[in-house]
VEXVEX-618634 format. One record per residue (C-alpha): chain; x, y, z. Coordinates in steps of 0.5 Angstrom, whole numbers, plus 500, padded with zeros to 3 digits. Layout:
REM residues N
PT   kette    c1    c2    c3
PT       A     X     Y     Z
...
This chain:
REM residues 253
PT   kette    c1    c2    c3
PT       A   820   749   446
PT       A   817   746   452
PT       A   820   749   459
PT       A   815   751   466
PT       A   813   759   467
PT       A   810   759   473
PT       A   812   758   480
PT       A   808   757   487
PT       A   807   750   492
PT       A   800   749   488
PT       A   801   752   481
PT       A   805   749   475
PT       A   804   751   468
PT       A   809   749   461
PT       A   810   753   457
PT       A   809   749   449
PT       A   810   750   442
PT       A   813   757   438
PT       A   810   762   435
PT       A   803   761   433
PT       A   803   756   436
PT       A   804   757   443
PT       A   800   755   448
PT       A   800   754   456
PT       A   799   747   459
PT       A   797   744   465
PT       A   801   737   468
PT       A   795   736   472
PT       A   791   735   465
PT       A   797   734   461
PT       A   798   728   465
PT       A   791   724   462
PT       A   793   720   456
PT       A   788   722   450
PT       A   786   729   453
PT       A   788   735   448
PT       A   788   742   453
PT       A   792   749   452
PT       A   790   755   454
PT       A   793   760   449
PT       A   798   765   448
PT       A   799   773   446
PT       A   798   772   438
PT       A   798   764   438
PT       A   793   761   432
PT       A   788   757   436
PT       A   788   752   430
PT       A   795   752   429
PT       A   796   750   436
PT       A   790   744   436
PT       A   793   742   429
PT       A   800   740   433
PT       A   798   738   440
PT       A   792   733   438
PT       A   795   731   431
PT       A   789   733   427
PT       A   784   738   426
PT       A   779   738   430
PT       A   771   741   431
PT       A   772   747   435
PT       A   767   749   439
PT       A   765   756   442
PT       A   759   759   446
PT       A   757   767   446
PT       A   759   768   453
PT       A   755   773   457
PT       A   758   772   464
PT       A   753   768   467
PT       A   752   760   470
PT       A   748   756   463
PT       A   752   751   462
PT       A   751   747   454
PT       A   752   740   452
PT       A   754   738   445
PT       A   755   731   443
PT       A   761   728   438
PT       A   763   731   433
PT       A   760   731   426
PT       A   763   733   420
PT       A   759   739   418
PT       A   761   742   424
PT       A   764   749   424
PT       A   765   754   428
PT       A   762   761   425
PT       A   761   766   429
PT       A   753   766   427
PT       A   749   761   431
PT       A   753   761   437
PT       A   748   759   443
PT       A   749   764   450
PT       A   752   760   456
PT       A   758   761   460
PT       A   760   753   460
PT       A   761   747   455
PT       A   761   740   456
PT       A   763   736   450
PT       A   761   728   450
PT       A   766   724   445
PT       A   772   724   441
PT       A   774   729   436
PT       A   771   736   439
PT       A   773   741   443
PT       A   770   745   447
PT       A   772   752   448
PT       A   771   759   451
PT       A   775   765   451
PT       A   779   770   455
PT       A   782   776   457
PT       A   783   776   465
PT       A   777   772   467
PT       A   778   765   470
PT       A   778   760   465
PT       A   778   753   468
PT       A   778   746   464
PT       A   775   740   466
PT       A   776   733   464
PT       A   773   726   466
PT       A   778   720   464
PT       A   773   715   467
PT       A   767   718   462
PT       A   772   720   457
PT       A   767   727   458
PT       A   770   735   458
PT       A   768   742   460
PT       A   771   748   458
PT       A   769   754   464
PT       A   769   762   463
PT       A   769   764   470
PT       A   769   772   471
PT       A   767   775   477
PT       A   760   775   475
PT       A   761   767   474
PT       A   764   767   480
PT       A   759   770   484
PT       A   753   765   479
PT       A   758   759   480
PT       A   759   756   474
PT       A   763   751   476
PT       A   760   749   481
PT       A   754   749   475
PT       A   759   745   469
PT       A   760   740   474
PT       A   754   738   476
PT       A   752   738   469
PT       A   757   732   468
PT       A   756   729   474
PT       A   747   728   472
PT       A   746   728   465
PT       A   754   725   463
PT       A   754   720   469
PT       A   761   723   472
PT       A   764   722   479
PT       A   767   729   482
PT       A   773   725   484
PT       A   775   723   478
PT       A   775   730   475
PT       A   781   734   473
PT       A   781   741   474
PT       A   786   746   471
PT       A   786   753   471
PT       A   788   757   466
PT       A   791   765   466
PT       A   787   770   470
PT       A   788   776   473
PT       A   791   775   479
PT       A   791   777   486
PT       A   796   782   486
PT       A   792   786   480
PT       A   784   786   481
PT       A   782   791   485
PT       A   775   791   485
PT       A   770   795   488
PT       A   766   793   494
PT       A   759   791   491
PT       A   764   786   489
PT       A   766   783   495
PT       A   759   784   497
PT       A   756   780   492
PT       A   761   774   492
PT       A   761   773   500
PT       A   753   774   499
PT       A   753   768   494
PT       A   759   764   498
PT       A   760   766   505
PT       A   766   762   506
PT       A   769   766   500
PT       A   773   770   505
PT       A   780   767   503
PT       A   779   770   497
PT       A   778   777   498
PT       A   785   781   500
PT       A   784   786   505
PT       A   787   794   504
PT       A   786   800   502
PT       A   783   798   495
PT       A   780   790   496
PT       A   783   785   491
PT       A   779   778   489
PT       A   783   772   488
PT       A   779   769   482
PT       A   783   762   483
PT       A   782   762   490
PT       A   774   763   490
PT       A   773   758   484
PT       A   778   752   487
PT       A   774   753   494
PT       A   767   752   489
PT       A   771   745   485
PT       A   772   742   492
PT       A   765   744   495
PT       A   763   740   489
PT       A   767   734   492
PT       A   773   734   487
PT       A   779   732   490
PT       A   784   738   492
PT       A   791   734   489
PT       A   786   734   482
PT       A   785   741   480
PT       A   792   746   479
PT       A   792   753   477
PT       A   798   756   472
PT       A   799   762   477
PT       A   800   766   471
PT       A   797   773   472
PT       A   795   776   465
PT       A   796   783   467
PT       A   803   782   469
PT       A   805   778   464
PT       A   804   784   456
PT       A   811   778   453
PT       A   806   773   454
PT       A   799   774   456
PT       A   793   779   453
PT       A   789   783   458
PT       A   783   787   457
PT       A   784   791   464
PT       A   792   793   461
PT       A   790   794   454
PT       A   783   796   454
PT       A   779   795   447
PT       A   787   794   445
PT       A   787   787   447
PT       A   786   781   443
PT       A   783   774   446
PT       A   786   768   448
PT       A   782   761   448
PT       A   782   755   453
PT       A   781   749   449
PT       A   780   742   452
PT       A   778   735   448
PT       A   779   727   448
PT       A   783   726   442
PT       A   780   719   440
């Protein structure tokens, strides 16, 4: 079953696939032809879901992440390829080059964002929490597309998958002090109260057009995982309780 899930003037999210199955698109990744995205739901198989939004398995390909800035860089799959959990490179974001791999982080409540280039045929899949956020790892996945893959930032098409949002992340002054250190203009995204809250949305989208991508090319779910136990896992509701769930993006062929 397909069917929209989110609402708001910049956000848009579909709902597809059922059971261990289910995953989140976005239209402004979904509309690409021959790009694979989806950002999981709460008991989805990634495997499953690949299998059925690409038609094929496909080389799944994850970093241990460490909520910094380092961006990896893998080239087309090779048969051999796996995805075991010994081996893993540290980094926070991945660019995948060529068809038949996909690049995946997981999540639990920070920000994942996926990038895809039709022109290059190139793809990224970014892990954003606060501290990413502060690092500016978009902003760092991005210019790695741009020097080592030939990528124009007017061509990319960013999505941004669940996160705890605004309504939810309430966070102690060192952070706001740390993002406005990093990015003054991130004013936007601190929501003033007695309990500051962070819109991790809003500091990345700021970040994505700073680096020169065009504001109609990037679109966020506008799903918050802590409000949503029916559909999305989150760490700061469930504790050592929650799962994780995958952001995955690849060129098909």
């Amino acid at each position: 079953m397909d069917r929209g899930i989110s609402a708001g003037p910049k956000d848009a999210a579909v709902l597809r696939g059922s059971g261990s199955t289910r995953r989140i698109e976005v239209p402004v990744l979904a509309a690409v032809p021959g790009l694979v995205h989806m950002f999981t739901a709460r008991g989805s198989d990634p495997r499953a879901a690949i299998v059925e939004a690409a038609g094929r398995d496909l080389s799944l390909r994850t970093l241990r992440q460490v909520h910094g800035a380092l961006v990896r860089t893998i080239g087309p799959a090779r048969p051999s390829e796996d995805d075991g959990s010994s081996g893993r490179e540290e980094g926070d974001a991945l660019v995948v080059d060529g068809p038949g791999v996909a690049a995946g982080v997981w999540v639990a409540d920070c920000l994942p964002i996926l990038i895809g280039d039709p022109v290059t045929r190139t793809a990224a899949a970014v892990h954003a929490g606060w501290r990413g956020t502060v690092a500016g790892v978009v902003g760092r996945a991005i210019e790695t597309l741009r020097r080592a893959r030939g990528a124009r930032a007017s061509d990319l098409r960013v999505a941004m998958g669940p996160a705890i949002g605004p309504c939810c992340f309430e966070v102690g002054d060192e952070v706001v002090t740390a993002l406005l250190s990093a990015f003054p203009d991130a004013g936007a995204a601190v929501r003033p109260g007695p309990k500051k809250r962070i819109d991790l949305v809003e500091a990345n989208r700021s970040q994505v057009l700073a680096a020169g991508v065009p504001g109609d090319r990037i679109q966020a779910s506008g799903l918050c995982t802590l409000c949503r136990p029916d559909l999305l896992e989150s760490y700061r509701r469930d504790s050592t309780g929650a799962g994780r769930m995958a952001a995955i993006i690849a060129w098909r062929d």
